[in-house]
RODO-2510 file (C-alpha; in nm, 4 decimals, decimal comma):
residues 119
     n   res          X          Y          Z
     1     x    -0,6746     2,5791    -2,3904
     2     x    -0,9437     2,6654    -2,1186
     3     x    -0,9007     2,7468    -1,7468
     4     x    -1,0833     2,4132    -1,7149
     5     x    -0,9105     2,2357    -1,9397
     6     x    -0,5682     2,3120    -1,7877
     7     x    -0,6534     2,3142    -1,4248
     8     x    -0,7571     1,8877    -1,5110
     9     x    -0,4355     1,8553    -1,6777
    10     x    -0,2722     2,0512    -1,3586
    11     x    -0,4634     1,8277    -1,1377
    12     x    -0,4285     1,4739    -1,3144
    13     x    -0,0259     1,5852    -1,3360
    14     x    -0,0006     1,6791    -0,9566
    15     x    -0,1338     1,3352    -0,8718
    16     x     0,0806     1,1379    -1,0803
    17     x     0,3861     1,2825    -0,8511
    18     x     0,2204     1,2669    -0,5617
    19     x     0,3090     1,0472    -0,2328
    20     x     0,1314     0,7252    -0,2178
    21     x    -0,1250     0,7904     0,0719
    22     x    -0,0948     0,5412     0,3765
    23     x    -0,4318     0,3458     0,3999
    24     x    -0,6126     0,5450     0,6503
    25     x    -0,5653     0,3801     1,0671
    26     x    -0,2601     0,1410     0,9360
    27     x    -0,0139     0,1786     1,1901
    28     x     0,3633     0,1954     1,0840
    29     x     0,5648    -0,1460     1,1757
    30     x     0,8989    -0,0475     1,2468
    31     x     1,0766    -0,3716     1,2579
    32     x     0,9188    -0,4945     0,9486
    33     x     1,0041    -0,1445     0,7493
    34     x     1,3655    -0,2173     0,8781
    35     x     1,3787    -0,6022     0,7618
    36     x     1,1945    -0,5007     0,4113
    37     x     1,4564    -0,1869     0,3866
    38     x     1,7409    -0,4174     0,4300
    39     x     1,6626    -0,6820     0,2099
    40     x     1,6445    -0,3761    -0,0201
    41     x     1,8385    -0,0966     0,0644
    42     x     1,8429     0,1062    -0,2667
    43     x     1,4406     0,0545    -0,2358
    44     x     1,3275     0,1595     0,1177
    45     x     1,0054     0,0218     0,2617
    46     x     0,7329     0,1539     0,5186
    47     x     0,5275    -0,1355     0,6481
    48     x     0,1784    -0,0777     0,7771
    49     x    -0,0877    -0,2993     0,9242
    50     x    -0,4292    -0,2636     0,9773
    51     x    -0,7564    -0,4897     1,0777
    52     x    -0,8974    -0,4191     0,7800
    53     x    -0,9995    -0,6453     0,5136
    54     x    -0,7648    -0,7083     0,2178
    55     x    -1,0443    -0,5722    -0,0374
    56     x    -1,1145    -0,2768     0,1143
    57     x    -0,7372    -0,2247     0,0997
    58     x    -0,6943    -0,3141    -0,2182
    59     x    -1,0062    -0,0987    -0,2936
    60     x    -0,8764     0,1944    -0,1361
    61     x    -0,5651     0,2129    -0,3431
    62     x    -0,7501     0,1514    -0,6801
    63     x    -0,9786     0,4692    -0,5790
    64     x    -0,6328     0,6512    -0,5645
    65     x    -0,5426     0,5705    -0,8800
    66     x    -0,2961     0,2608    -0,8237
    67     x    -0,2512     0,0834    -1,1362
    68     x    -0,2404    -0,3022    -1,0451
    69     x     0,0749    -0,5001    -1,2161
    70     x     0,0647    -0,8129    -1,3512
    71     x    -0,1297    -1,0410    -1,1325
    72     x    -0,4385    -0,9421    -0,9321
    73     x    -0,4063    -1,1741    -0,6691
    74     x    -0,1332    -1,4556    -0,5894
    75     x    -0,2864    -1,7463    -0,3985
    76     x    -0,6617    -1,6446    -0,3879
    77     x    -0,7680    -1,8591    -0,1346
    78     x    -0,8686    -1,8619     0,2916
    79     x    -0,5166    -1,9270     0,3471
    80     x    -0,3281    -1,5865     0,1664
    81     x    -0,3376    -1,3214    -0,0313
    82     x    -0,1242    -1,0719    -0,2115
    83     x    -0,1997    -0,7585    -0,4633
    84     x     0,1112    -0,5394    -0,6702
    85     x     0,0306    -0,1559    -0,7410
    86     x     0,2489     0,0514    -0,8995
    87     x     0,1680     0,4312    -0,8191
    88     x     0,3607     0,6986    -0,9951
    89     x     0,7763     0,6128    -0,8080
    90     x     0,6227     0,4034    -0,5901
    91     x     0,5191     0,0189    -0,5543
    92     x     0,2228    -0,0725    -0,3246
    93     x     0,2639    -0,4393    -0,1841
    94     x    -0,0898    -0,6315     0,0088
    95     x    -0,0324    -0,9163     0,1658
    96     x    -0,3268    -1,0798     0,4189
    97     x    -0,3620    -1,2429     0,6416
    98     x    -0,0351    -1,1009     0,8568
    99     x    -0,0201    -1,0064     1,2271
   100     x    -0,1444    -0,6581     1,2908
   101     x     0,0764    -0,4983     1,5499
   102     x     0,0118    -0,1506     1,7095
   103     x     0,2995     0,1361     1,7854
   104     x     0,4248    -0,0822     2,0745
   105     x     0,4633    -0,3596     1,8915
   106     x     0,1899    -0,6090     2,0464
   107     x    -0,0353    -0,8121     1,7959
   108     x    -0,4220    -0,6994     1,7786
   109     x    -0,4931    -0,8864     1,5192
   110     x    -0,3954    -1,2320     1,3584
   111     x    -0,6435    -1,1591     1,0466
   112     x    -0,5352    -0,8363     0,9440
   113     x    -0,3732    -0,6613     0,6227
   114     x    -0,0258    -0,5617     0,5510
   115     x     0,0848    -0,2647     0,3546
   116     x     0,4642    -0,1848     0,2424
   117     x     0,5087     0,1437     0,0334
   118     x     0,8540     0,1268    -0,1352
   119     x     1,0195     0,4019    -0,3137
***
């Protein structure tokens, strides 16, 4: 085997076990993470919102090599949206539209994305 050859199969290994990246800007929302954690609480959850658009989200985790489950989107329409990733441990949930909150907890925006990472 080359040097090439097995620093790719180093490379494609490392990022299968990597951490699932947090979309970049989404700020963490505490109080969701907790209500998500306890409704699951041998599966933790970090919640994140941002402004963004739900394709660029959902774009963004494709480029990191989420592998979308079953169904692409559930109710494609204006009104919601909602993607499944699995990525190596971990399963990437986007939901829009949601209330974007920032650290202190007030809204900025009623059109924006929500991300949970559970592990």
């Amino acid at each position: 085997m080359t040097v090439v050859t097995r620093f790719a199969f180093a490379a494609v290994a490392a990022l299968s076990f990597a951490a699932v990246p947090v979309y970049p800007g989404a700020v963490l929302d505490v109080a969701a993470s907790k209500a998500e954690t306890a409704k699951h609480p041998s599966y933790p959850y970090k919640v994140y919102g941002t402004p963004d658009s739900y394709d660029k989200v959902v774009a963004f985790y494709k480029s990191k090599g989420a592998h979308q489950s079953d169904a692409v989107s559930i109710g494609n329409t204006a009104q919601q949206k909602m993607a499944m990733f699995d990525a190596s441990d971990s399963t990437i949930a986007i939901n829009w539209p949601v209330d974007v909150k920032d650290a202190s907890g007030k809204v900025t925006s009623r059109t924006g994305t929500r991300i949970a990472i559970g592990k």
